[in-house]
NUGUTOR-357659 format. One record per residue: x, y, z of N, C-alpha, C in turn. Coordinates in steps of 0.02 Angstrom, whole numbers, plus 50000, padded with zeros to 5 digits. Example, Ala and Ser with C-alpha at 12.3 -4.5 7.8 and 13.67 -1.06 7.14 Angstrom:
BEGIN
PT   n.c1   n.c2   n.c3  ca.c1  ca.c2  ca.c3   c.c1   c.c2   c.c3
PT  50660  49716  50390  50615  49775  50390  50660  49835  50390
PT  50642  49888  50354  50684  49947  50357  50645  50002  50394
This chain:
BEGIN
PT   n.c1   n.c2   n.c3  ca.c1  ca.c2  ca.c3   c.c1   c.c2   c.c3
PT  49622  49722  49605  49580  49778  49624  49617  49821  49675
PT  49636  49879  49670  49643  49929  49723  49608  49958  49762
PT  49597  49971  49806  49545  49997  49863  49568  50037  49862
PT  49505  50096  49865  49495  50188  49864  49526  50211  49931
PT  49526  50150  49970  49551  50169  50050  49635  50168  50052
PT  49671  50128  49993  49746  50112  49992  49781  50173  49977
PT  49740  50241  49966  49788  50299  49964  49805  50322  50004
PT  49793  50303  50067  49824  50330  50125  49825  50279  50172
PT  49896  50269  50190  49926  50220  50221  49930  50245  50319
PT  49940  50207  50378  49978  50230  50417  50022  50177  50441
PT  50073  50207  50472  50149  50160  50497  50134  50209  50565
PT  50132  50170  50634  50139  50209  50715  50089  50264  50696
PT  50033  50262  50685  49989  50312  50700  50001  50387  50636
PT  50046  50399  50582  50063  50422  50574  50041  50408  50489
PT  50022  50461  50451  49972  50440  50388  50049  50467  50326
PT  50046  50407  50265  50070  50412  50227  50033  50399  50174
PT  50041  50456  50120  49993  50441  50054  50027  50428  49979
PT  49993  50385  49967  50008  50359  49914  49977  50366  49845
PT  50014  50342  49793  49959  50353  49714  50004  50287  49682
PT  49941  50255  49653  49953  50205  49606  49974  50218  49525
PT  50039  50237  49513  50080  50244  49444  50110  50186  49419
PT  50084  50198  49350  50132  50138  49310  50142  50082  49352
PT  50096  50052  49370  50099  49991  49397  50117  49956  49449
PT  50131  50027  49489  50163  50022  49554  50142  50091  49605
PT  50156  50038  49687  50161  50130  49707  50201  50156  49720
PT  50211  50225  49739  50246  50288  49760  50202  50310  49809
PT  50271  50336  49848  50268  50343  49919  50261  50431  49906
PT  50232  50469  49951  50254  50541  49963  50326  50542  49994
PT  50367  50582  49994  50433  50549  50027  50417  50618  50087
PT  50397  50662  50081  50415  50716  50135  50340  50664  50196
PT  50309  50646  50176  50266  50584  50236  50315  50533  50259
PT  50368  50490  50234  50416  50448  50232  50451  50489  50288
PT  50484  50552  50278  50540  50594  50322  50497  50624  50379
PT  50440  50626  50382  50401  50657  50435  50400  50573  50474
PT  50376  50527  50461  50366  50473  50504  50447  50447  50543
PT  50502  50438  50486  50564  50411  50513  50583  50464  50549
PT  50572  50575  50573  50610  50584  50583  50584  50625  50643
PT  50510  50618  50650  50466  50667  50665  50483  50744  50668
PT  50525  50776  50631  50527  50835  50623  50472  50871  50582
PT  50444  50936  50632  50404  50964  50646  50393  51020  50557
PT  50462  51011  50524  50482  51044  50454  50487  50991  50386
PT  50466  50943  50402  50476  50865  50348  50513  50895  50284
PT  50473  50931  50246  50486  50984  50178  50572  50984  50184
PT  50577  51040  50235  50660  51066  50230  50691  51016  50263
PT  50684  50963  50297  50717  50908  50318  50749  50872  50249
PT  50692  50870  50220  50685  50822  50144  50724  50869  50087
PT  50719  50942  50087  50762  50979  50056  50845  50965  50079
PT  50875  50945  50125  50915  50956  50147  50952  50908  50132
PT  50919  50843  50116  50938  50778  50116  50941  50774  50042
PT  50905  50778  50007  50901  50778  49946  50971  50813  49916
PT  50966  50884  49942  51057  50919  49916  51104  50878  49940
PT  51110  50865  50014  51167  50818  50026  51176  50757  49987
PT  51117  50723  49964  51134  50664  49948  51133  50649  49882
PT  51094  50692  49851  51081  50680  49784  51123  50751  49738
PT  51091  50789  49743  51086  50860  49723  51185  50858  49703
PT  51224  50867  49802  51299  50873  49776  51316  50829  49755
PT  51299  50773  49740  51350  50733  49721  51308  50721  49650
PT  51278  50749  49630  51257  50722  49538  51231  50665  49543
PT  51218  50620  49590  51179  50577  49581  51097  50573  49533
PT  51084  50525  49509  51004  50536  49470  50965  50540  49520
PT  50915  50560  49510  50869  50578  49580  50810  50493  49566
PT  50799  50498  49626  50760  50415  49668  50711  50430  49662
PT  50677  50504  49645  50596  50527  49659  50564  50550  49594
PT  50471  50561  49589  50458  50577  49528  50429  50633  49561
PT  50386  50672  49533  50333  50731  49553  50282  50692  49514
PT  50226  50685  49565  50158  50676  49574  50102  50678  49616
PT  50066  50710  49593  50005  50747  49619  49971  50728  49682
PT  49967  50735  49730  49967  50710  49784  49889  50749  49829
PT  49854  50742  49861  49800  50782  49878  49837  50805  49943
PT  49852  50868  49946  49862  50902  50019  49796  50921  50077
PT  49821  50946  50142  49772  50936  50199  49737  50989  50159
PT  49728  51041  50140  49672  51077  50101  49635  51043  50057
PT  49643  50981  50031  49593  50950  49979  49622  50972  49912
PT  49671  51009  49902  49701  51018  49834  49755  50973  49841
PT  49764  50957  49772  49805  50909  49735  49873  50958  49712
PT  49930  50936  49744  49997  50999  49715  50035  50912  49677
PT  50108  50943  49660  50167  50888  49627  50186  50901  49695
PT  50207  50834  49693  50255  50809  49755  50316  50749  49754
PT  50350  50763  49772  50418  50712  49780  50392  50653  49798
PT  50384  50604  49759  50359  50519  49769  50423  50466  49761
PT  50424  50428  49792  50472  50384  49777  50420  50287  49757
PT  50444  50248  49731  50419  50181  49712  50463  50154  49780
PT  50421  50074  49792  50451  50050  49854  50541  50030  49841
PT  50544  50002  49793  50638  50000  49783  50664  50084  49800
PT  50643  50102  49786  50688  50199  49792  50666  50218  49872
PT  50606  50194  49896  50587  50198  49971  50639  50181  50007
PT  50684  50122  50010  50710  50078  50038  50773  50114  50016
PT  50786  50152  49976  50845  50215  49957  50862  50259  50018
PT  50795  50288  50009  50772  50349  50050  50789  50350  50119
PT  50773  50279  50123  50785  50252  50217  50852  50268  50244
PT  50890  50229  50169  50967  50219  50199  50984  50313  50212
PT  50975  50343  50192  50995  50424  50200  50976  50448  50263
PT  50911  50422  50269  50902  50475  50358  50911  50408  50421
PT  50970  50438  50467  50947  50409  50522  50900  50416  50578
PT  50899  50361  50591  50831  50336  50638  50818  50270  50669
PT  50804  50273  50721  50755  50222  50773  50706  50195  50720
PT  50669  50206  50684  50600  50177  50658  50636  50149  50601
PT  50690  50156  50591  50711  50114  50499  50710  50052  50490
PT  50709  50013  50561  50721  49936  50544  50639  49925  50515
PT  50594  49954  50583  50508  49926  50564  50486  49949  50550
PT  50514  50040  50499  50498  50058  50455  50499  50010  50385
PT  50554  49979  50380  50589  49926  50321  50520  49862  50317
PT  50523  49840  50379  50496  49765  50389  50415  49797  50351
PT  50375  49841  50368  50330  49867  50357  50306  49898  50274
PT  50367  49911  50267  50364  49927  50193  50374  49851  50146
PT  50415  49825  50161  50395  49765  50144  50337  49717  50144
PT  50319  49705  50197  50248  49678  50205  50192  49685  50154
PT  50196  49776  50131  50155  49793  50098  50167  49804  50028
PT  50238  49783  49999  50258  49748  49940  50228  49693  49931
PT  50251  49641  49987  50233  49562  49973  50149  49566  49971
PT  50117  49598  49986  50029  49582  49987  50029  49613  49929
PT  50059  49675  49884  50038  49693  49827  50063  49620  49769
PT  50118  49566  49802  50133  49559  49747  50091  49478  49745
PT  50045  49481  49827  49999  49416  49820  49952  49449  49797
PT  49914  49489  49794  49859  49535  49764  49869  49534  49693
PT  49937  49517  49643  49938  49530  49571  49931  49462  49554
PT  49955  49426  49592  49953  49348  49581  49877  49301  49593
PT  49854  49331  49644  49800  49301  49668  49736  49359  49685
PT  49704  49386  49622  49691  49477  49625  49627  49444  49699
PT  49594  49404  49720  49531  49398  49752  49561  49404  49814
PT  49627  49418  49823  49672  49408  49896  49641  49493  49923
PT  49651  49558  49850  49626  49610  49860  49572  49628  49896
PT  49514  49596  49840  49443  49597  49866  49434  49545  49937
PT  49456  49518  49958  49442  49490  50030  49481  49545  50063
PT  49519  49570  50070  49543  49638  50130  49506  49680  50126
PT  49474  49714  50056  49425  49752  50064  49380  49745  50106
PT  49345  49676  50077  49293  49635  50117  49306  49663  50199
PT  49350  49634  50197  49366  49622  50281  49362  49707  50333
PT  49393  49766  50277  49387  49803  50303  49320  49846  50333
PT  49261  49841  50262  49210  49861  50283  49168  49800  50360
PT  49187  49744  50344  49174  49724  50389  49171  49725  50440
PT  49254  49752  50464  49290  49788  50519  49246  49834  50549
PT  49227  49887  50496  49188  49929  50520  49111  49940  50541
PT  49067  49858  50523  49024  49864  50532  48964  49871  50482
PT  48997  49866  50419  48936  49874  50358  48907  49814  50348
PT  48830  49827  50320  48821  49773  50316  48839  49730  50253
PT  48802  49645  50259  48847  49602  50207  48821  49629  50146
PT  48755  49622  50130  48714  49647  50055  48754  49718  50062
PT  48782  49769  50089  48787  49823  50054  48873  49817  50025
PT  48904  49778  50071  48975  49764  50062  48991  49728  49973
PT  48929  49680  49978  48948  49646  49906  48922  49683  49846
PT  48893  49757  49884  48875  49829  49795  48925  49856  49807
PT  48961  49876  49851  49011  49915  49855  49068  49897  49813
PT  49081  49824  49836  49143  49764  49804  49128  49792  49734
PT  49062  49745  49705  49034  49770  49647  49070  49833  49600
PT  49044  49884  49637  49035  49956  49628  49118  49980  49617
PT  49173  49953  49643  49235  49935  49666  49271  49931  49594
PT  49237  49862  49573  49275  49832  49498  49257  49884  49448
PT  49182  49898  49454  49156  49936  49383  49203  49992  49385
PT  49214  50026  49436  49266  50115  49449  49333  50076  49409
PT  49363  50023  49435  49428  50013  49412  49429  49988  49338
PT  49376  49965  49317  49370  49970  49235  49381  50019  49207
PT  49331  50074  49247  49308  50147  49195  49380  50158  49200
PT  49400  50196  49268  49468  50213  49264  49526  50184  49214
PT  49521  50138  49201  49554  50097  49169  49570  50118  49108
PT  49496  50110  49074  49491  50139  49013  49523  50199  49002
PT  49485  50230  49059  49498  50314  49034  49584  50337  49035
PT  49606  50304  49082  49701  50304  49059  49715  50275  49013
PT  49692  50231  48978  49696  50212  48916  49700  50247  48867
PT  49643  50304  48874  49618  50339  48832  49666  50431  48826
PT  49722  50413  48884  49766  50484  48888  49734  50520  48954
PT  49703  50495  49017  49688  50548  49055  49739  50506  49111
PT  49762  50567  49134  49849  50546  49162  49817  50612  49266
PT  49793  50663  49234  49787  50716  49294  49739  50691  49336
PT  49740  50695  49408  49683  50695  49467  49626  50744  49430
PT  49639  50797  49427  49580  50864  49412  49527  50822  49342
PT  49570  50787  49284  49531  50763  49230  49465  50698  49257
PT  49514  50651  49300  49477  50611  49316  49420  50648  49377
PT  49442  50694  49407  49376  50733  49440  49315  50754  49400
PT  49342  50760  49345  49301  50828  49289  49250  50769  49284
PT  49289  50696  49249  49238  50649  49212  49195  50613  49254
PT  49199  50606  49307  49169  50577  49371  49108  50629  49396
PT  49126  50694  49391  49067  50735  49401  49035  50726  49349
PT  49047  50741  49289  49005  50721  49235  48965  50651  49266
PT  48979  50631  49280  48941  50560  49273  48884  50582  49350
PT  48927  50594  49386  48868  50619  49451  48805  50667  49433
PT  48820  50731  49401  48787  50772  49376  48723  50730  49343
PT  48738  50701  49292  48685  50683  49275  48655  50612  49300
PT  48690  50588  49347  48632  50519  49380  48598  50556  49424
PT  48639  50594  49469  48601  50616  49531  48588  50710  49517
PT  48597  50727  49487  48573  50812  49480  48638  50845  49520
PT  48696  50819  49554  48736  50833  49605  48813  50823  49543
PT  48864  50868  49579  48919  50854  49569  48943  50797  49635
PT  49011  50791  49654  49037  50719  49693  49013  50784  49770
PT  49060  50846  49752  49048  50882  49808  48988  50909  49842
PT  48945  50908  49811  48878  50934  49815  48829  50879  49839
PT  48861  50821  49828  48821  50765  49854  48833  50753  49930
PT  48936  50752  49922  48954  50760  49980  48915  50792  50036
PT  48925  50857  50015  48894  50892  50088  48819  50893  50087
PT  48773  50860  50037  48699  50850  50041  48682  50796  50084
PT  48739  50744  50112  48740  50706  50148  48774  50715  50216
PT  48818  50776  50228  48828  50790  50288  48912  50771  50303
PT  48946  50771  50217  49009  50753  50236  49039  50785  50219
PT  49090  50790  50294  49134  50861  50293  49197  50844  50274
PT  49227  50776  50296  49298  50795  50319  49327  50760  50239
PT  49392  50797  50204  49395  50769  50146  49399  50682  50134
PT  49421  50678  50184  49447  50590  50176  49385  50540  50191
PT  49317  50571  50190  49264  50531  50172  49233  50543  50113
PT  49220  50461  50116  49241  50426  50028  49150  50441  50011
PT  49127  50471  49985  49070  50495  49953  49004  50417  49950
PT  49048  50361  49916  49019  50293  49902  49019  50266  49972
PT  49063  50279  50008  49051  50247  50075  48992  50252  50107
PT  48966  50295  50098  48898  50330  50135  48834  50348  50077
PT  48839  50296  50038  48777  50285  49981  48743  50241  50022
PT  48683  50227  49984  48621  50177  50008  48633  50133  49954
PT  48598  50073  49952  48593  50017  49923  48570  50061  49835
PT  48537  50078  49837  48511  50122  49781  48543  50164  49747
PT  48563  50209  49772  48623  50259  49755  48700  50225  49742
PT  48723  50162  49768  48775  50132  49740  48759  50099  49683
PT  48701  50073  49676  48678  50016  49601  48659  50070  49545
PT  48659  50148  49554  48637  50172  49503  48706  50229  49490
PT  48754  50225  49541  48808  50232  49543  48844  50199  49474
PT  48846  50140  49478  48871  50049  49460  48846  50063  49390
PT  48764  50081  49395  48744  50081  49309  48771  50161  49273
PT  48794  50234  49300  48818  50258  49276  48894  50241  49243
PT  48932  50207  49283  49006  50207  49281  48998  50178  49226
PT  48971  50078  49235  48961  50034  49186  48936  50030  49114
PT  48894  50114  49128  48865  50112  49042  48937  50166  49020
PT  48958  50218  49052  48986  50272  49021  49042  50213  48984
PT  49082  50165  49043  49152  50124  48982  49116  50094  48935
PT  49056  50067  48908  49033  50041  48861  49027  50094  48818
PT  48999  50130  48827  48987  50200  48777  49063  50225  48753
PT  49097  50233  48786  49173  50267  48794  49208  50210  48735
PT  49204  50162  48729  49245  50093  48685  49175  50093  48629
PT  49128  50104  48628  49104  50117  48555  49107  50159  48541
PT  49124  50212  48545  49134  50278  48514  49198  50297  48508
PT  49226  50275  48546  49318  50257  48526  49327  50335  48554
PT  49325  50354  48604  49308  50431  48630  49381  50409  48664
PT  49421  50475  48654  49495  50469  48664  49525  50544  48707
PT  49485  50627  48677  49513  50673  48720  49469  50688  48765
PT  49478  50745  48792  49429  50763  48865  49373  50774  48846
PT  49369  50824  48802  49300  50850  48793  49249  50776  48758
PT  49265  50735  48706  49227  50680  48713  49227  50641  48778
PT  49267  50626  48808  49263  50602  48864  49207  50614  48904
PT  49223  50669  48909  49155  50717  48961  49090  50696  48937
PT  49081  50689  48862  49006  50690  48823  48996  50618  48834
PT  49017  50568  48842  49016  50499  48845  49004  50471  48924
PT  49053  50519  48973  49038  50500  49063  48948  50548  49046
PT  48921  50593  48999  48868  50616  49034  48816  50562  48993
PT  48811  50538  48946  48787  50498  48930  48781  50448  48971
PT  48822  50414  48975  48831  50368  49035  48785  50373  49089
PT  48814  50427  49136  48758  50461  49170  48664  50450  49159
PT  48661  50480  49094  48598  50510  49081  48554  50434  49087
PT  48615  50394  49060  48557  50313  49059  48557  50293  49147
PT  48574  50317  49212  48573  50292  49266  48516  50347  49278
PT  48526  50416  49271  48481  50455  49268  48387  50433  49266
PT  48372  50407  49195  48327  50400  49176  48270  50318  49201
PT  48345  50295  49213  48324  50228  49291  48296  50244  49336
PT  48340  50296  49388  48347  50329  49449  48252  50360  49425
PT  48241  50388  49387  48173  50439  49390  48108  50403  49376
PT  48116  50337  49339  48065  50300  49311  48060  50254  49388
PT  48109  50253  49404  48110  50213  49489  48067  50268  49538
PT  48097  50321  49552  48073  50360  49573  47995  50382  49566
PT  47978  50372  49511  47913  50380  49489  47860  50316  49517
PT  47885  50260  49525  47847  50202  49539  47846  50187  49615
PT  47891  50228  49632  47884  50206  49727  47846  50293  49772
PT  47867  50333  49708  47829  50394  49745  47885  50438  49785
PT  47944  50422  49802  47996  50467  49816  48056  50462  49772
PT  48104  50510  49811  48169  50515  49769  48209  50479  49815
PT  48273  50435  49768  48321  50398  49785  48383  50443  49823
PT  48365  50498  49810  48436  50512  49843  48410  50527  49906
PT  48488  50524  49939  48446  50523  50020  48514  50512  50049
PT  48486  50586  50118  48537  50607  50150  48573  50551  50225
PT  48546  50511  50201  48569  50464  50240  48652  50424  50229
PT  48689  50414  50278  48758  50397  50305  48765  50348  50322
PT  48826  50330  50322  48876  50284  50398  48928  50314  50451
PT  48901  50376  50459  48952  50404  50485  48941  50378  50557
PT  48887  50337  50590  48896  50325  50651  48923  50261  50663
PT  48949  50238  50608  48995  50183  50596  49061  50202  50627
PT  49092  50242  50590  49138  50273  50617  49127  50290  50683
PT  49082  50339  50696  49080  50384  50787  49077  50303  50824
PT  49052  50244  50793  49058  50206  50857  49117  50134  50860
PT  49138  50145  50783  49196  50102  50793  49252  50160  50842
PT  49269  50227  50836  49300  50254  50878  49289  50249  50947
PT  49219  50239  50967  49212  50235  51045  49228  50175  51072
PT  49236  50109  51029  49263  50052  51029  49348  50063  51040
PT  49375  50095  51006  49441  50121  51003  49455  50132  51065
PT  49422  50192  51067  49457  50217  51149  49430  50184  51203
PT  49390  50141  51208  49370  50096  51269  49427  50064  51291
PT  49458  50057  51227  49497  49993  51241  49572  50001  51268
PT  49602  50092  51261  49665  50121  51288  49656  50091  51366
């Protein structure tokens, strides 16, 4: 299992993001040259290095282009490297941080490669993290839950040829749209969340993750009987999907007398694990 939280890493205070390809990850490398070099230009640092090292001398290049979410919330191509080509990258720039830059990047090899061996090694760090933060246990074990079903659908749906960030956005709103009347963003800020790097599911209720769980979980069943393979079926299959969490969500709704959605958070999870933080400088 991968955690929605493993796309963005930090080493010394300093955030590196990542994407899970072909079976492995890749590093942003201009995040890599900003942490080893702290130059204030990472980009043309990383331009510079790249001609010297690669570029004049004809070498094959160590990096791929992939889509990466920038501080605007858009997704551009970006220079990624896998952890063997990371450990490339290192040897080119000098620096103070390369040794426990190294030791660090390793670390987080060896847990990916007890995590493939022993996948429940995953789901206990998860565990541990919401814990960290204070969630409670019943909501931690829908989330877990809620966790596997996403990495199925996803699953499928690369199976099925969807390779772009924007596609897997498209089919995920589909599926929001019709459980909750909301796209992902629209829910977002119906709940009061601003900053991009809060995770939408983080700040569901017990209710809104289990009908979450029954959209995802019916759309891959629907998606593998219908053998639905390009986008546009895709789309018709996440709203289906949808429509059966939908019609839960309203017949529920109908028997308790309100609506499930609800602008309620954890964001003071956060405001007070931070005041914990800085108590402690």
């Amino acid at each position: 299992m991968i955690s929605p939280h493993n796309s963005l890493i930090v080493f010394q205070d300093k955030k590196i993001r990542r994407l899970w390809h072909e079976n492995e990850w890749f590093y942003s490398v201009v995040d890599i040259v900003e942490v080893l070099t702290d130059s204030p230009t990472p980009r043309q640092y990383w331009g510079k290095v790249k001609d010297r090292e690669f570029i004049q001398l004809e070498l094959s290049p160590i990096w791929v282009q992939l889509k990466l979410k920038a501080a605007d919330g858009k997704y551009y191509n970006t220079d990624c490297v896998n952890t063997k080509n990371a450990f490339r990258l290192i040897q080119s720039i000098p620096s103070k941080k390369t040794e426990p830059f190294k030791q660090w990047l390793a670390q987080l090899a060896k847990e990916r490669i007890e995590e493939i061996e022993n996948p429940e090694l995953a789901q206990d760090r998860v565990k541990e993290y919401y814990e960290l933060k204070g969630y409670p246990k019943e909501w931690i074990d829908k989330r877990l839950k809620g966790i596997a079903i996403r990495q199925e659908l996803t699953d499928e749906w690369k199976n099925r040829g969807v390779e772009e960030q924007k596609d897997f956005a498209i089919l995920t709103n589909e599926i929001s749209k019709a459980t909750f009347g909301k796209t992902v963003g629209e829910y977002k800020e119906f709940k009061g969340l601003k900053k991009p790097k809060q995770n939408l599911r983080d700040h569901m209720t017990d209710w809104e993750l289990i009908l979450n769980m029954v959209g995802e979980k019916a759309t891959t069943d629907i998606t593998i009987a219908k053998d639905a393979k390009d986008l546009l079926h895709l789309k018709q299959t996440a709203k289906e999907g949808g429509d059966i969490a939908k019609n839960t969500r309203r017949e529920l709704e109908q028997k308790i007398g309100k609506s499930i959605l609800s602008k309620e958070n954890y964001l003071y999870l956060e405001k007070k694990k931070k005041k914990e933080l800085e108590s402690k400088k």
